[in-house]
MARPAVEX-993827 format. One record per residue (C-alpha): x, y, z; residue in three letters. Coordinates in steps of 0.25 Angstrom, whole numbers, padded with zeros to 4 digits, always signed. Example, Ala and Ser with C-alpha at 12.3 -4.5 7.8 and 13.67 -1.06 7.14 Angstrom:
+0049-0018+0031Ala;+0055-0004+0029Ser;
# end
This chain:
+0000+0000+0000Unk;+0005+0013-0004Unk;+0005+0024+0007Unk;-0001+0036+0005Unk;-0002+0051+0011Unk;-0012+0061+0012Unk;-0008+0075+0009Unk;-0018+0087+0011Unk;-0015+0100+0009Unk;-0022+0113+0015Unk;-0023+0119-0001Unk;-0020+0116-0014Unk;-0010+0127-0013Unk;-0002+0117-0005Unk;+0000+0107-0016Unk;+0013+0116-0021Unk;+0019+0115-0008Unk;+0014+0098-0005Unk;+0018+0092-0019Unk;+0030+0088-0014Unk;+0025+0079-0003Unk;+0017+0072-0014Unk;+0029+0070-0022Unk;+0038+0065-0011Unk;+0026+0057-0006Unk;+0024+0051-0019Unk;+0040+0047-0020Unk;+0039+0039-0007Unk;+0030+0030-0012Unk;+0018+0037-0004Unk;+0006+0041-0010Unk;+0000+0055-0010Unk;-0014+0060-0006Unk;-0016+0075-0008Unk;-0030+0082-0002Unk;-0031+0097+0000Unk;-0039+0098+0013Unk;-0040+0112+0023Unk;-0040+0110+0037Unk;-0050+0123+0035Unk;-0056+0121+0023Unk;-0060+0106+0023Unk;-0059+0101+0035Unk;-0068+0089+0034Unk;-0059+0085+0023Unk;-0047+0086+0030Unk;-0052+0077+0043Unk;-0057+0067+0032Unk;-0044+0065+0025Unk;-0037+0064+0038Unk;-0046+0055+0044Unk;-0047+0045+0031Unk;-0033+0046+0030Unk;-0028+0033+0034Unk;-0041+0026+0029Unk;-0037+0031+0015Unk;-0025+0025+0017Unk;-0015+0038+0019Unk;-0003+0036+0029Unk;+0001+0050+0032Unk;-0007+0066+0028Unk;+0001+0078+0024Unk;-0007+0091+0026Unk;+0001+0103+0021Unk;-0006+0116+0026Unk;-0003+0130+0027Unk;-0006+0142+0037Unk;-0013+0137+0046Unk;-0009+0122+0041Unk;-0020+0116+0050Unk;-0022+0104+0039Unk;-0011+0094+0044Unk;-0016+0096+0058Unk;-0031+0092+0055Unk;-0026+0082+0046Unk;-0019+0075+0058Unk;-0033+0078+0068Unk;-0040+0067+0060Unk;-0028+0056+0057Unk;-0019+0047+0064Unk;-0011+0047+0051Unk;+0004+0056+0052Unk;+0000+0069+0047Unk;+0010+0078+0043Unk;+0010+0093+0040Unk;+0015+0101+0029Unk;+0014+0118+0032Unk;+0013+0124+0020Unk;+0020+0139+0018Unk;+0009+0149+0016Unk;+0005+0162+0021Unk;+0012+0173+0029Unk;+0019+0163+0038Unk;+0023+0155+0027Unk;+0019+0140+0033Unk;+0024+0144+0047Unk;+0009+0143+0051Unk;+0008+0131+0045Unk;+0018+0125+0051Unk;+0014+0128+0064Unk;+0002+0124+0063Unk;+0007+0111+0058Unk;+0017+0108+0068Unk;+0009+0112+0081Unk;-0002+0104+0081Unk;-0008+0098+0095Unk;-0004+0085+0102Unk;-0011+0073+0097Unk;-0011+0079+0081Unk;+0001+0078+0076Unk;+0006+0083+0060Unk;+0019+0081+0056Unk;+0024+0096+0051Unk;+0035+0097+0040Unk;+0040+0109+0035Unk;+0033+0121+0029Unk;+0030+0115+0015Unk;+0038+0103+0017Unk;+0028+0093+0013Unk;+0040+0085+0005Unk;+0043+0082+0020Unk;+0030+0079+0024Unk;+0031+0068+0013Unk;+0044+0062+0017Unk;+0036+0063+0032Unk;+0024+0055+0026Unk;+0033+0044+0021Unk;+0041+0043+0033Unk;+0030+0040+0040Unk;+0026+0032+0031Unk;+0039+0024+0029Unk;+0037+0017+0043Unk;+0027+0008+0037Unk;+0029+0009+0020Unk;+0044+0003+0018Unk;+0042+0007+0004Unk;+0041+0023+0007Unk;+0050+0021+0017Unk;+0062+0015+0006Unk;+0056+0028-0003Unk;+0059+0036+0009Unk;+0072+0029+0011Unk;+0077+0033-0005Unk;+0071+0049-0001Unk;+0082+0050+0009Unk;+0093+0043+0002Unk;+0091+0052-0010Unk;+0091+0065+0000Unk;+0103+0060+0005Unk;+0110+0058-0008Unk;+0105+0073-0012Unk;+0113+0079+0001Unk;+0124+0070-0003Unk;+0126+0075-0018Unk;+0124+0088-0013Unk;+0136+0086-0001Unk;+0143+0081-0013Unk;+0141+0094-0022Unk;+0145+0103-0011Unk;+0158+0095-0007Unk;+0163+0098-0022Unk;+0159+0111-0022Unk;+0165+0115-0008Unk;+0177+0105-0014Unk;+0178+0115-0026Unk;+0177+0128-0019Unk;+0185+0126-0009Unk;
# end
């Protein structure tokens, strides 16, 4: 069975910011749902997807929100699934607010928080999490972290010839 996340996000204007978690996703072997659901605006919706989420099959929810960012948070009210939060930079505090508001959540309803628009992260999160029961997301995983290492080797490499050269 192929695993499978849930991805919502507050707007339509977040897709920009949230197609690299699908693509990062979709390279571990991990297949992508994406809703756009409001905490605000559609709140039924929201607490249905979070609360069918397991039925349906899902192993994890990424909620990417901005401002007041309160999506990943009602997500997580409604599941037992891990939920993790991606703030998305808009307005005058440019994701700050979302941030925050995505970090500080109350005992007993946890999100995960990555990095203001860091929703490659939030990715590579879902499939480590995921890794602990799907060996083959886990060996995918595995070959993400060996190809990162040999980028920050080939770039050691450059700057060795070039301080070699200058100096």
């Amino acid at each position: 069975m192929m695993s499978k996340v849930l991805i919502v996000m507050g707007s339509d204007s977040d897709w920009g910011k949230m197609k690299d978690c699908v693509v990062t996703l979709k390279d571990l072997g991990i297949t992508p749902e994406v809703k756009i659901c409001s905490a605000h605006r559609t709140p039924e919706q929201a607490a249905k997807l979070s609360k069918n989420a397991k039925d349906n099959g899902f192993s994890a929810i990424i909620a990417a929100a901005g401002l007041a960012a309160h999506l990943p948070g009602v997500m997580a009210a409604f599941t037992t699934l891990p939920v993790i939060g991606v703030p998305i930079s808009a307005g005058s505090l440019a994701g700050q607010d979302a941030l925050y508001s995505i970090a500080q959540m109350p005992p007993g309803v946890p999100v995960a928080t990555v990095a203001i628009d860091g929703s490659k992260n939030a990715a590579i999160l879902a499939g480590q999490i995921i890794a602990g029961f799907d060996n083959k997301v886990a060996v995918k995983l595995t070959l993400l972290k060996e190809e990162m290492q040999d980028k920050v080797k080939i770039k050691q490499e450059k700057l060795d010839k070039i301080l070699e050269e200058e100096l």
